[in-house]
C-alpha positions, -999 to 999 in steps of 0.1 A, spaced: -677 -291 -22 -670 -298 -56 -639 -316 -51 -652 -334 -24 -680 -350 -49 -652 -356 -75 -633 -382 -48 -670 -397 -40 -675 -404 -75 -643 -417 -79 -644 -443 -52 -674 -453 -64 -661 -457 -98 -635 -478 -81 -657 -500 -66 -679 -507 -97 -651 -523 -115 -626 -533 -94 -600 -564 -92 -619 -589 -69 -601 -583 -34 -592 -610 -12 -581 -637 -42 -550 -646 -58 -550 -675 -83 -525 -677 -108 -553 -691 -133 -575 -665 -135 -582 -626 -132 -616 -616 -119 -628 -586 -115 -663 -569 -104 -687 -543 -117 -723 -537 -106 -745 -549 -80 -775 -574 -71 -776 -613 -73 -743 -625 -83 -734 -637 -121 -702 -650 -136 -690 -642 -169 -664 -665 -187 -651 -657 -221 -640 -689 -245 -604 -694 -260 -580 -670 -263 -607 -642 -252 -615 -614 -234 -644 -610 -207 -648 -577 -227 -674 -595 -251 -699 -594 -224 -695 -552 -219 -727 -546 -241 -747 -574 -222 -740 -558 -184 -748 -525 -200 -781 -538 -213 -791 -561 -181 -780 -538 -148 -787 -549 -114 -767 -581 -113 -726 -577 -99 -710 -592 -123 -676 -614 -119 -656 -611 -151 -631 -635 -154 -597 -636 -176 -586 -667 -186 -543 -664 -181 -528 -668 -208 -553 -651 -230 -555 -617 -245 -520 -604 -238 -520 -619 -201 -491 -638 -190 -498 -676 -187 -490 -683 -153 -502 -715 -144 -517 -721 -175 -486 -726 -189 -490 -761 -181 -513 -787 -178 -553 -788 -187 -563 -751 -188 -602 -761 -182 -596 -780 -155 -575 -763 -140 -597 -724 -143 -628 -745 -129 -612 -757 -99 -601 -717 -98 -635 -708 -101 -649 -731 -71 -626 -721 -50 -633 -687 -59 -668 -689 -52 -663 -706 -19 -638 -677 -9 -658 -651 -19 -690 -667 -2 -712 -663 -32 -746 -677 -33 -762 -698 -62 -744 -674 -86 -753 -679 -120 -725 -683 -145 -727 -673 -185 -699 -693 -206 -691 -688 -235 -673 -713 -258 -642 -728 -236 -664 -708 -208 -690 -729 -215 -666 -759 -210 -655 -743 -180 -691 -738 -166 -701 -775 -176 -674 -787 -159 -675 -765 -127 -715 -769 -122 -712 -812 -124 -682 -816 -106 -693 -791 -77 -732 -796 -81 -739 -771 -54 -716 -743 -70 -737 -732 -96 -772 -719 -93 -778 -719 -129 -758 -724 -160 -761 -705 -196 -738 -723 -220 -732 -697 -253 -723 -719 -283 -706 -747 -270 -714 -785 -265 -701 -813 -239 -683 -830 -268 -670 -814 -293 -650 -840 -308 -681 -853 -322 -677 -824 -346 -645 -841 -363 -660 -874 -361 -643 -887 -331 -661 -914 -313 -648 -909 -274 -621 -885 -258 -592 -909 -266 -597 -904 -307 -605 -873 -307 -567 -866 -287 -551 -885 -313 -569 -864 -341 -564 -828 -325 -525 -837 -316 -510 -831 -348 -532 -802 -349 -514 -791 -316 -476 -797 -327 -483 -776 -354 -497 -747 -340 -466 -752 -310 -440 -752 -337 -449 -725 -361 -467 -697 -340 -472 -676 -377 -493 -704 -391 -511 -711 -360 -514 -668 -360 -529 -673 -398 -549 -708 -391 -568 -685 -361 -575 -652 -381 -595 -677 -407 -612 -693 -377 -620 -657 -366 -633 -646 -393 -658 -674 -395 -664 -669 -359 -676 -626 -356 -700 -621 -390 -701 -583 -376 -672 -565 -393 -670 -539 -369 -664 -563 -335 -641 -588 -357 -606 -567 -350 -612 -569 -309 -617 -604 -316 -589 -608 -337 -561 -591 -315 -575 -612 -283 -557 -640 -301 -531 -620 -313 -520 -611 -283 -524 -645 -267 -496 -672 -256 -497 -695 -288 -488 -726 -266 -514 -719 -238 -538 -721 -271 -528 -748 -288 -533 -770 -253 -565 -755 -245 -576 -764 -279 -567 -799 -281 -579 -801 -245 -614 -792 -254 -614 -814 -282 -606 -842 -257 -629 -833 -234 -661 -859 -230 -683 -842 -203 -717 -858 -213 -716 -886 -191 -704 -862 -161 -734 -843 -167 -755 -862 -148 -743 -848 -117 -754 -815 -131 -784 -803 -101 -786 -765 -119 -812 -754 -146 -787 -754 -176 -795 -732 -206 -780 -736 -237 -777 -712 -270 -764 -717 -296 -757 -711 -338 -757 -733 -368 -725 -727 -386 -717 -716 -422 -695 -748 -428 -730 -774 -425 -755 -745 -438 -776 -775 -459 -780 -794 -430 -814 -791 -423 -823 -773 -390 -842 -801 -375 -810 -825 -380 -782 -798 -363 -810 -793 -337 -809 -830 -326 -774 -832 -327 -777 -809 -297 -807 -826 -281 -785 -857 -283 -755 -837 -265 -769 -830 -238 -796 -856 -233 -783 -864 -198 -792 -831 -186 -830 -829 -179 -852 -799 -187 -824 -786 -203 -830 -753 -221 -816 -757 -261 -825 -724 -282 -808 -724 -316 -799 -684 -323 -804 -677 -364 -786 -652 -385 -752 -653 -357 -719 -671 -362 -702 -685 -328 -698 -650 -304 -736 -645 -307 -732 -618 -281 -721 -598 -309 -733 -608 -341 -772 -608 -322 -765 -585 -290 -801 -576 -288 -816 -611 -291 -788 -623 -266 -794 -595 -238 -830 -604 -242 -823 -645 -237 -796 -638 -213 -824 -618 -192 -848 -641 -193 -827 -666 -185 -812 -646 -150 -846 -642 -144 -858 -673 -143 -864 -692 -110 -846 -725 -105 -870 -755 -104 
């Protein structure tokens, strides 16, 4: 009897958190754990969907799609070894959606993720039943002055030939970004040996990409309630509140109703810097009906 319960528990167990059967994509790795209304989880550059583990333990009864970015975290590159990483992942993620026959899922994106979701929820408005972007804006040029997409290429590319051609200084340039990034000590080395263990070249694309990335026109097209949290960094701590605040307000002025909620005392993976205060947004915002 006993060892009949063990293999019931263990197929279970299986089942839980198990590779998502039925798709192959040579972008992405998704797998599934839990059940209920369907949410999607996608990690930013050079991550691991592993950031969200103390969220889904905190918010159960959703099934949860975690997806792995290829090329990231000591997966091989695949795909991603060429071309527009973003893109390219969001197309993935439609199609997986459409496969999988999923329903108004809602997706959480974090960073690049958040890129990802933006650019997934406005180029297939009916995709996405709701959107939480987690630090992350539709330009982030902006940041480094760049007026459009085309300057802010030309600023990032030298940026990018570095990073290509010496993989220990681009391995020292992201351990300071890192460290910026996770203020809790105890979550920073996870963090750390994500990058570590990802394809330097797949980064140093997907980083320049971003950069060069203008979604706020395409925004428009957005038809899903779009929540968006997010941190004011250490690097512009004297800018008043009120001023960062509109800077996002101004970002993402083409989406109406837009939710904007500035998170205090968290540097960029506020899922772990403020896990209680994000399990607590991120519930509020699965809860919330669209409309």
């Amino acid at each position: 009897m006993f060892r009949d319960l063990a293999i019931v528990v263990a197929v279970f167990a299986a089942v839980a958190a198990s590779p998502a059967s039925a798709f192959e994509s040579d972008r992405v790795i998704v797998t599934t754990k839990g059940s209920g209304p369907d949410v999607i989880l996608v990690p930013g550059l050079s991550s691991n969907p592993r950031i969200y583990a103390g969220m889904m333990a905190a918010v159960p009864g959703y099934r949860y799609h975690m997806v792995q970015v290829r090329g990231f975290s000591g997966t091989p590159a695949g795909a991603n070894a060429t071309g527009d990483v973003s893109a390219a992942v969001a197309e993935e993620l439609a199609r997986y959606i459409h496969d999988k026959g999923l329903k108004n899922p809602a997706l959480i994106g974090h960073s690049m993720g958040g890129t990802i979701g933006m650019m997934l929820a406005s180029r297939h408005p009916d995709a996405v039943g709701k959107l939480m972007v987690v630090d992350m804006t539709p330009f982030t040029g902006a940041f480094f002055g760049a007026k459009d997409a085309a300057s802010a290429r030309a600023m990032v590319g030298q940026m990018q030939k570095q990073w290509t051609a010496d993989p220990a200084a681009s391995g020292a340039m992201m351990k300071q970004m890192i460290a910026g990034m996770v203020n809790n000590a105890a979550e920073r080395p996870a963090v750390l040996n994500d990058s570590r263990t990802s394809d330097p070249a797949v980064v140093a694309r997907s980083f320049a990409d971003i950069q060069a990335t203008d979604l706020r026109e395409e925004l428009k097209a957005v038809k899903a309630p779009v929540t968006v949290l997010y941190v004011k960094p250490a690097q512009v701590a004297q800018m008043p509140d009120a001023a960062f605040d509109d800077i996002y307000r101004t970002q993402y002025a083409n989406v109406p109703g837009v939710t904007l909620t500035r998170i205090p005392e968290s540097a960029h993976f506020i899922m772990l810097d403020a896990p209680a205060r994000f399990d607590a947004e991120v519930k509020a915002f699965l809860a919330r009906q669209a409309g």
